[in-house]
C-alpha positions as CSV (number, residue, x, y, z in Angstrom):
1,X,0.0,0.0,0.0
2,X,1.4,3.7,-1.1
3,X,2.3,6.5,1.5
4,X,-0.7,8.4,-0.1
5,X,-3.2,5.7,0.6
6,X,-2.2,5.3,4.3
7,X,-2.2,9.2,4.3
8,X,-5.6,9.2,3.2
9,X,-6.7,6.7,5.5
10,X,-5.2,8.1,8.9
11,X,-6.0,11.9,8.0
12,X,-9.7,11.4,8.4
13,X,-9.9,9.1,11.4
14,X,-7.5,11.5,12.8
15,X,-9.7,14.3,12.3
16,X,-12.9,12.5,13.1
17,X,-11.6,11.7,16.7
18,X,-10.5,15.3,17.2
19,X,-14.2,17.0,16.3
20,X,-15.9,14.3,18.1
21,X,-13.5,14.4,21.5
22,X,-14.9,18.6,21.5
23,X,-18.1,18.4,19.8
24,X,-20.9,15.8,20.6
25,X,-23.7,17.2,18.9
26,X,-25.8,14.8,16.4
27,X,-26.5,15.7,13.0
28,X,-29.8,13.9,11.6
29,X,-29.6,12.0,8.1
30,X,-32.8,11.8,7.1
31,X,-33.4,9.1,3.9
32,X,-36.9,9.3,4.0
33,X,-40.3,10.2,5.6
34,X,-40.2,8.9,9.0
35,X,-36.4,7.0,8.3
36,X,-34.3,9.2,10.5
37,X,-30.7,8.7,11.4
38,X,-29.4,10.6,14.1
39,X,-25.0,10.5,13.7
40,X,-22.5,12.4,15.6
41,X,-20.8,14.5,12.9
42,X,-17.4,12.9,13.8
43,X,-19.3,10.2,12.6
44,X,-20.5,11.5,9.3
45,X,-17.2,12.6,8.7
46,X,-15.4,9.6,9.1
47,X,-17.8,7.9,7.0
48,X,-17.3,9.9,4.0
49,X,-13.7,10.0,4.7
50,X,-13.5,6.3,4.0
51,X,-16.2,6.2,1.2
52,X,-13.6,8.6,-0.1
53,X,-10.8,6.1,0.3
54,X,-12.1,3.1,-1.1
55,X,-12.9,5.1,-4.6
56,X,-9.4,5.9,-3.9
57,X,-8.4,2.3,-3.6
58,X,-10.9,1.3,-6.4
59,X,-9.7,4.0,-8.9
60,X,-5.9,3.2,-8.4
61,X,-6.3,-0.6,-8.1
62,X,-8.3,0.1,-11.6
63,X,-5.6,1.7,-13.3
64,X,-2.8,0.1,-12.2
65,X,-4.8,-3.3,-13.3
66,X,-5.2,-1.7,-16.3
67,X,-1.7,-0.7,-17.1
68,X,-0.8,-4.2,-16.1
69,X,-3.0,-5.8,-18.7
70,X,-1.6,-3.2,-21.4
71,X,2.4,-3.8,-20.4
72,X,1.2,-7.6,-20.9
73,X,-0.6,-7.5,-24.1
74,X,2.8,-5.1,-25.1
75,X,5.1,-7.9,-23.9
76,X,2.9,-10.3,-26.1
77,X,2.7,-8.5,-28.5
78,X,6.5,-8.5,-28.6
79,X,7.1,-12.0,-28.4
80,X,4.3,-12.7,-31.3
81,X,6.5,-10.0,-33.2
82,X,9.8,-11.6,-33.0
83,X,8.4,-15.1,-33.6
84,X,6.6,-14.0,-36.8
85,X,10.2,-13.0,-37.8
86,X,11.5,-15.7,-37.1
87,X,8.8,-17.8,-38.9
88,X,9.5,-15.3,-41.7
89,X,13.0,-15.9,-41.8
90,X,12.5,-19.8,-42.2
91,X,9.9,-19.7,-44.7
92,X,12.6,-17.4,-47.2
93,X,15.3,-20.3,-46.4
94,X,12.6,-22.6,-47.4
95,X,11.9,-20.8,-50.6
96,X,15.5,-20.7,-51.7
97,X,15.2,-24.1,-51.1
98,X,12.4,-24.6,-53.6
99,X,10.2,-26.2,-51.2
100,X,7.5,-23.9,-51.8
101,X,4.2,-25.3,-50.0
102,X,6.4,-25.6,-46.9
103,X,7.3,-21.9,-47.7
104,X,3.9,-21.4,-47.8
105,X,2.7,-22.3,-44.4
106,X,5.3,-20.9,-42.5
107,X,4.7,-17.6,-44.5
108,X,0.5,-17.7,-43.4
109,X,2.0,-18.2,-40.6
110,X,3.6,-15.3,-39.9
111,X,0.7,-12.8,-41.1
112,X,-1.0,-14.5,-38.2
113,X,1.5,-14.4,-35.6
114,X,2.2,-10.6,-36.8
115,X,-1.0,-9.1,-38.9
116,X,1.1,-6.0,-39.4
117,X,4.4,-7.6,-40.8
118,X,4.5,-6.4,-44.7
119,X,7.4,-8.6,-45.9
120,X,5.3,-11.8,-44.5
121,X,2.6,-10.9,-47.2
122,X,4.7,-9.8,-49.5
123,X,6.5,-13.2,-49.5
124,X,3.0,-15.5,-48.9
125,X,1.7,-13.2,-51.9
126,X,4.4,-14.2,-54.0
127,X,4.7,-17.8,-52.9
128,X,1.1,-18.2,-54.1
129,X,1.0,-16.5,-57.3
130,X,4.4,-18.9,-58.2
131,X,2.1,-22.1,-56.9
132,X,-0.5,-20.8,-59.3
133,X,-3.2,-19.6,-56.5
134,X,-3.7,-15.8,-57.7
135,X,-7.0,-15.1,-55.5
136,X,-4.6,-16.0,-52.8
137,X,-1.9,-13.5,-54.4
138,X,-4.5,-11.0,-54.4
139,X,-5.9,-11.1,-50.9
140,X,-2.1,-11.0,-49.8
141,X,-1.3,-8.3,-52.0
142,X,-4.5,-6.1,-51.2
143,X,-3.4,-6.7,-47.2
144,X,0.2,-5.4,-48.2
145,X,-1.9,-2.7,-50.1
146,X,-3.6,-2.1,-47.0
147,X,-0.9,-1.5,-45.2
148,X,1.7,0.5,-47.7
149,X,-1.1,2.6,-49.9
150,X,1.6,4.2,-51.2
151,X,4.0,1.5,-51.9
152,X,4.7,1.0,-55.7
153,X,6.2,-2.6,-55.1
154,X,2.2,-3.6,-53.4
155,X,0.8,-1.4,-56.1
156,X,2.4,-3.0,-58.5
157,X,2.1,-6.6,-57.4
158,X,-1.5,-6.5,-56.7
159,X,-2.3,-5.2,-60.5
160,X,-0.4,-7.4,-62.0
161,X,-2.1,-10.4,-60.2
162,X,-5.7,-8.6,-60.5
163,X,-4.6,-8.6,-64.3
164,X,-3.8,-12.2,-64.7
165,X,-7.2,-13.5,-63.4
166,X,-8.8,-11.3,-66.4
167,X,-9.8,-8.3,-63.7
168,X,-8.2,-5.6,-65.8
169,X,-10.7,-2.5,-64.8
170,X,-9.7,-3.1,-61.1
171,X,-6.0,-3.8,-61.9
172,X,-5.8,-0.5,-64.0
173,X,-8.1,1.8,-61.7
174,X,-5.6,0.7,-59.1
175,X,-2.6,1.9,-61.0
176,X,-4.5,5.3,-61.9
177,X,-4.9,5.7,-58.3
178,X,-1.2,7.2,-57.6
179,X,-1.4,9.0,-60.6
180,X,-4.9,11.4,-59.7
181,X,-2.7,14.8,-59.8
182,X,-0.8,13.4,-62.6
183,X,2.4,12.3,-61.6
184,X,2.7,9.1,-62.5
185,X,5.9,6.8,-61.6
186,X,8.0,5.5,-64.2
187,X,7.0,1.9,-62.9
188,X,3.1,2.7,-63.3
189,X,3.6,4.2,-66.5
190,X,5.1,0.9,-67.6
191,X,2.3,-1.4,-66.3
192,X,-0.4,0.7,-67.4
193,X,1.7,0.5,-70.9
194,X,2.2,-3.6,-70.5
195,X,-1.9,-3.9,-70.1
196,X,-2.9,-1.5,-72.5
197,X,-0.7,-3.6,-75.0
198,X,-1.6,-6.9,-73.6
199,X,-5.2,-6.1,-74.4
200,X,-4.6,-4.4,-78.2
201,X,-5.5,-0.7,-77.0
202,X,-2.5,0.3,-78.6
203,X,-3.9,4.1,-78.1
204,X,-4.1,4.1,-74.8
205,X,-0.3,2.0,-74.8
206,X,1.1,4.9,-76.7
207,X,0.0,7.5,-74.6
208,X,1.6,5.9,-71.9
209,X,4.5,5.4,-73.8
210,X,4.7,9.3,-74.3
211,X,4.8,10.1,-71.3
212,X,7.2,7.5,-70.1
213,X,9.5,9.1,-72.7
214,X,9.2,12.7,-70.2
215,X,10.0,10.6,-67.2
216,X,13.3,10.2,-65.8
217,X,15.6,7.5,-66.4
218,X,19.0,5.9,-67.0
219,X,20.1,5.9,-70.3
220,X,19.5,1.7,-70.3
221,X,16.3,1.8,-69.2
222,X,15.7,4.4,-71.6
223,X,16.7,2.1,-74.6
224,X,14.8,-0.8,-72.7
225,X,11.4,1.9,-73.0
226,X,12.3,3.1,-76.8
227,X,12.3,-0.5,-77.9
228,X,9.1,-1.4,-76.1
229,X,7.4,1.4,-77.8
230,X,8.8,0.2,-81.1
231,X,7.7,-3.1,-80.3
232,X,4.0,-1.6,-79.7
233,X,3.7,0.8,-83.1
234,X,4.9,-2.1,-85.0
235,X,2.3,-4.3,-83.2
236,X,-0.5,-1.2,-83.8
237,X,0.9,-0.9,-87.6
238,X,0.4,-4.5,-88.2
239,X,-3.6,-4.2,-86.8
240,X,-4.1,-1.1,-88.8
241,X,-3.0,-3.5,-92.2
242,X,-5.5,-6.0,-91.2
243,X,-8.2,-3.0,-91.1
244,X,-6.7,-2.3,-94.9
245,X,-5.5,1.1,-93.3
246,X,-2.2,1.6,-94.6
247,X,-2.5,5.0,-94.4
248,X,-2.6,4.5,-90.8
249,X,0.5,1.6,-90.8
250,X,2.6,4.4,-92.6
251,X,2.5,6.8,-89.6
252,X,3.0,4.1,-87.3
253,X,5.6,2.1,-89.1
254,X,7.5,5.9,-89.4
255,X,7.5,6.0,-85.9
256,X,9.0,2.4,-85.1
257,X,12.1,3.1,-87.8
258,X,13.0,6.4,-85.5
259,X,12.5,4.0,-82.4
260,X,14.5,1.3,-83.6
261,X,17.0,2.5,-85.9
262,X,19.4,-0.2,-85.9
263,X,16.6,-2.7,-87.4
264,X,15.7,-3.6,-90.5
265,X,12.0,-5.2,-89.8
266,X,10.6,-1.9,-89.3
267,X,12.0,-0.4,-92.6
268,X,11.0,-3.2,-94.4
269,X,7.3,-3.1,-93.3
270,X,7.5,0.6,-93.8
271,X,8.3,0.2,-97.9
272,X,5.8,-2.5,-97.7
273,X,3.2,0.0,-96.3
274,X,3.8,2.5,-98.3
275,X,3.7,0.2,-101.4
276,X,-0.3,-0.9,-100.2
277,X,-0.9,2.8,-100.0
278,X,-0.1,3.3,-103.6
279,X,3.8,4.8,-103.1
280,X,6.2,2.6,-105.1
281,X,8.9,5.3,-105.5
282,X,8.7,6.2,-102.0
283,X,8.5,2.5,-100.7
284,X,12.0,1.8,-103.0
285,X,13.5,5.3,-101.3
286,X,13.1,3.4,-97.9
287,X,14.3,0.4,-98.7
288,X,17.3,2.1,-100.7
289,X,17.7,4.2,-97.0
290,X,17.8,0.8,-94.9
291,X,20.5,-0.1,-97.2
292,X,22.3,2.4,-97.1
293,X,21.9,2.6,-93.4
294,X,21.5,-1.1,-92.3
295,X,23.6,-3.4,-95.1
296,X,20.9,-6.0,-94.9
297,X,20.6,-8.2,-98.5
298,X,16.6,-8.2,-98.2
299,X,16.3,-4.8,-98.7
300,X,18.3,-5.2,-102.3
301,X,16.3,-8.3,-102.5
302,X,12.7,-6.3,-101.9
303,X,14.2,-3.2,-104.3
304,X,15.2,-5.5,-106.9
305,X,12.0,-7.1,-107.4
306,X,9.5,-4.0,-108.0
307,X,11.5,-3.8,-111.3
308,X,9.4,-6.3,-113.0
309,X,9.0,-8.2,-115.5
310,X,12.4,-8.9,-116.0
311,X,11.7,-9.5,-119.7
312,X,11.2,-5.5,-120.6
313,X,14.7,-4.5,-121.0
314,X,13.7,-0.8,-119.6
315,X,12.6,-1.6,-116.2
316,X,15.5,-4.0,-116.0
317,X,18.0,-1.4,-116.7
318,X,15.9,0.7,-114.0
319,X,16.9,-2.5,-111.9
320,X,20.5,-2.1,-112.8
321,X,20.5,1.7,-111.9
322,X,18.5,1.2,-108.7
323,X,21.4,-1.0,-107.9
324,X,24.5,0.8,-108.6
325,X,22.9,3.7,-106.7
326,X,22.5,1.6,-103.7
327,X,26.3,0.7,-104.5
328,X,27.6,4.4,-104.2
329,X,25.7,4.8,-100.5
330,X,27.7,2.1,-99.1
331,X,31.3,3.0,-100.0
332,X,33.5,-0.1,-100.7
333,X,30.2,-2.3,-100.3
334,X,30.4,-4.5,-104.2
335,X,27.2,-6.3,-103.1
336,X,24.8,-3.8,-105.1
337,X,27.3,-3.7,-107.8
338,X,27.6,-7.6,-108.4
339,X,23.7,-7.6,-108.1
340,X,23.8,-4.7,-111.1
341,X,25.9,-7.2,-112.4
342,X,24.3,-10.2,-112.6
343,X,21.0,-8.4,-114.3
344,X,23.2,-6.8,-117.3
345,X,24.0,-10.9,-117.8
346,X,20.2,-11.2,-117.7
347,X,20.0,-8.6,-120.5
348,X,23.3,-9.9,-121.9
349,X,24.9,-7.1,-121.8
350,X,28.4,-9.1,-120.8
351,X,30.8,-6.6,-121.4
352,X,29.1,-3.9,-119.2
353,X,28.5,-6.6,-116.7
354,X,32.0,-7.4,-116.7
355,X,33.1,-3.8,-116.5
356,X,31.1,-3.4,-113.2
357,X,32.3,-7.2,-111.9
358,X,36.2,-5.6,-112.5
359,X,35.0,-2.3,-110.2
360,X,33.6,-4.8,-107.9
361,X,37.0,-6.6,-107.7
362,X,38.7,-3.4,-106.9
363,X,36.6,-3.0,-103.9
364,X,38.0,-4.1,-100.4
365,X,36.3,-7.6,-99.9
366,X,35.4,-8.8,-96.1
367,X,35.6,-12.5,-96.4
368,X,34.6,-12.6,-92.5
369,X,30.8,-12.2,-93.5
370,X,29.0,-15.7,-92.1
371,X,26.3,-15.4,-95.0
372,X,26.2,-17.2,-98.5
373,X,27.7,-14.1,-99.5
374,X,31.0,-15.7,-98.6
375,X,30.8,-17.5,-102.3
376,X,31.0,-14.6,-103.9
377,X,33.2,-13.3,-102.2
378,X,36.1,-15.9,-102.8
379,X,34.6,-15.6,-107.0
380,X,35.5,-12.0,-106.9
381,X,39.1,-12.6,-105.4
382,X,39.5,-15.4,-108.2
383,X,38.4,-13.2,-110.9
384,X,40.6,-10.3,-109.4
385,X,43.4,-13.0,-109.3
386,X,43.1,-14.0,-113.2
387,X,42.6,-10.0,-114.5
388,X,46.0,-9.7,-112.5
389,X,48.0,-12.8,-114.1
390,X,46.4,-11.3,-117.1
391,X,44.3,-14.2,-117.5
392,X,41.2,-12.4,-119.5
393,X,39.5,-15.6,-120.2
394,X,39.5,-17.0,-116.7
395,X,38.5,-13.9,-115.6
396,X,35.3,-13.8,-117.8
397,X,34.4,-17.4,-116.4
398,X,35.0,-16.2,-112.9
399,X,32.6,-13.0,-113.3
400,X,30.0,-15.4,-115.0
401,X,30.2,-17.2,-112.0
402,X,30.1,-14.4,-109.7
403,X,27.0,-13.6,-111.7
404,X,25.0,-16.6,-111.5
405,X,25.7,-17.0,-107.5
406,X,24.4,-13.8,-107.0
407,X,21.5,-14.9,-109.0
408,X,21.1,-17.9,-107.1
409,X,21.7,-16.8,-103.2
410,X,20.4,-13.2,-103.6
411,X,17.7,-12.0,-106.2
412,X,16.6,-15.7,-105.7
413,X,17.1,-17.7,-109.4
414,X,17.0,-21.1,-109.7
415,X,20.4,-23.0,-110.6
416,X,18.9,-23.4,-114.5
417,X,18.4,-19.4,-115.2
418,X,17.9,-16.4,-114.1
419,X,14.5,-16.2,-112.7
420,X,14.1,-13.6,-109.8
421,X,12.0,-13.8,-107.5
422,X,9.4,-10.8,-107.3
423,X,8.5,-9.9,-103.4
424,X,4.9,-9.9,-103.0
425,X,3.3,-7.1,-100.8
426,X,1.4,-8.0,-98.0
427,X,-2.4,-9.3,-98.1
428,X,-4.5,-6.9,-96.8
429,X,-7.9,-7.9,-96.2
């Protein structure tokens, strides 16, 4: 018992015996008519001095009871803390483990041991969506959401899982959440730009795109995002052919060549776009640019063949010219030039053929290329070999042969003649 309690005790039975040892007079209590108590007022007093105590005694056993029950729940609290970190800690050595349903349970396990313990549902969540159970994923990841509304890893977990059960107006009003005011994270832009894609709205996927492109970030994950959109106006180019837009593909297929620079699909769909939409000359221009820019054969291959038939000697020496003029873009390329070659054999036009087979000779030859190229490569160096020995007639043989390889392996003729093979454009329905 405290000092203040005793205190409170002996201070009024002090004072009680003091009044009533000098004053003896009564004091009535009356409760009701005709119920009247007659008490000395020591009395009275040291009556409502010990009423006053034991609320003392009541209030202070109260609290300290209930501070007790509080530092215990605390302490509990504690231990249930610690062990759900410890359970925690297990169930990630069993994941690494791979033994993923025992990962699992000791993951549940420590949501319950510690509701409040975000890596615990971030793990179970995870666990669950790898053992294929995504409603499970989802209620983990909308507790973790719960917990961390403004965590991008929950935000972005929980859409992607809301997305792979075919929920995709939850999983995307979810991303536009953190984005109300407009700023959007890089990582949000990129799911909403991943769904959008995922479910053809290539619109919507390139408006994200756009403004991904005004965010911030490194220069590899900028490549990484410029590729991706790339990826998505091809993709959007190819659905506007199938709607017999190409119009439409142009624009989009002129985007994807300034997006991806450094490949050749993109041009090639480009001149095959523009060739639907009724542009030859300006479909042969971007295939003459890839050339020139790329290197890549099919682009010859696709130039090549909108000179047909080969039979009308004019459009074949428009074939020939097309060719020498891809020749002078590439400096010291003889690819265009033994191509140019091979079609004034066509025309049999030998001796100009020859002349431009002897240029291509003088042109420094990369025998590393790992294409069939490589034959016609080690034709020129023989022919080059013979005009040097002065060996005119082996020579001519050589550049014949140069000719019909170049026939065969790239306009595409058959070992009997020189057939080539016309490119058609694509079917547009």
């Amino acid at each position: 018992m405290g000092i203040h309690l005793i205190l409170a005790v002996a201070l009024p039975v002090s004072g009680a015996i003091y009044i009533l040892h000098f004053n003896r007079s009564l004091v009535e209590l009356r409760l009701a008519d005709g119920l009247v108590f007659a008490l000395p007022v020591a009395t009275l007093v040291l009556v409502s001095a010990l009423v006053g105590v034991f609320f003392t005694f009541l209030v202070g056993w109260s609290e300290a009871g209930f501070f007790g029950i509080t530092r215990w729940r605390d302490r509990r609290s504690g231990r249930r803390c610690a062990s759900a970190r410890r359970v925690l800690v297990r169930a990630e050595s069993l994941q690494s483990r791979g033994k993923i349903y025992s990962a699992r349970r000791k993951a549940k396990k420590a949501t319950k041991l510690d509701p409040t313990l975000s890596p615990a549902f971030t793990l179970a969540g995870d666990l669950a969506a790898e053992a294929g159970d995504l409603e499970e994923a989802i209620r983990c990841n909308e507790r973790l959401y719960a917990l961390s509304p403004d965590s991008l890893e929950a935000l972005v977990r929980l859409s992607s899982n809301l997305e792979a059960v075919g929920r995709y107006k939850e999983a995307e009003k979810i991303l536009l959440r953190l984005g109300k005011n407009g700023a959007f994270h890089p990582e949000i832009l990129r799911r909403l730009r991943g769904m959008f894609a995922g479910q053809e709205r290539w619109d919507d996927a390139l408006a994200a795109s756009e403004k991904l492109s005004a965010a911030r970030a490194s220069p590899a994950q900028r490549i990484v995002d410029r590729r991706t959109e790339g990826d998505i106006l091809m993709a959007a180019g190819e659905a506007k052919f199938a709607l017999s837009d190409a119009k439409g593909a142009v624009s989009l297929f002129e985007k994807a060549v300034r997006c991806m620079p450094s490949e050749g699909g993109p041009r090639l769909r480009l001149g095959e776009a523009y060739l639907v939409a009724g542009r030859k000359k300006r479909a042969v221009k971007t295939w003459e640019e890839g050339y020139r820019h790329l290197g890549d054969l099919e682009f010859l291959h696709r130039i090549v063949a909108q000179y047909t038939p080969r039979k009308d000697e004019k459009i074949t020496r428009q074939a020939v010219s097309a060719m020498i003029a891809c020749g002078r873009m590439r400096e010291g390329d003889p690819i265009p030039i033994v191509m140019a070659g091979a079609l004034l054999f066509e025309m049999d036009e030998c001796q100009e053929a020859r002349k431009w087979l002897e240029a291509a000779t003088e042109m420094p030859l990369n025998q590393s290329r790992g294409d069939s190229w490589t034959g016609i490569v080690l034709s020129l160096l023989d022919a080059r070999g013979k005009l040097e020995s002065g060996d005119r007639l082996g020579a001519e043989s050589a550049f014949q042969k140069v000719a019909q390889e170049a026939g065969r392996k790239i306009l595409g003729e058959p070992e009997s003649g020189f057939v080539i093979r016309p490119v058609e454009g694509p079917s547009v329905v």
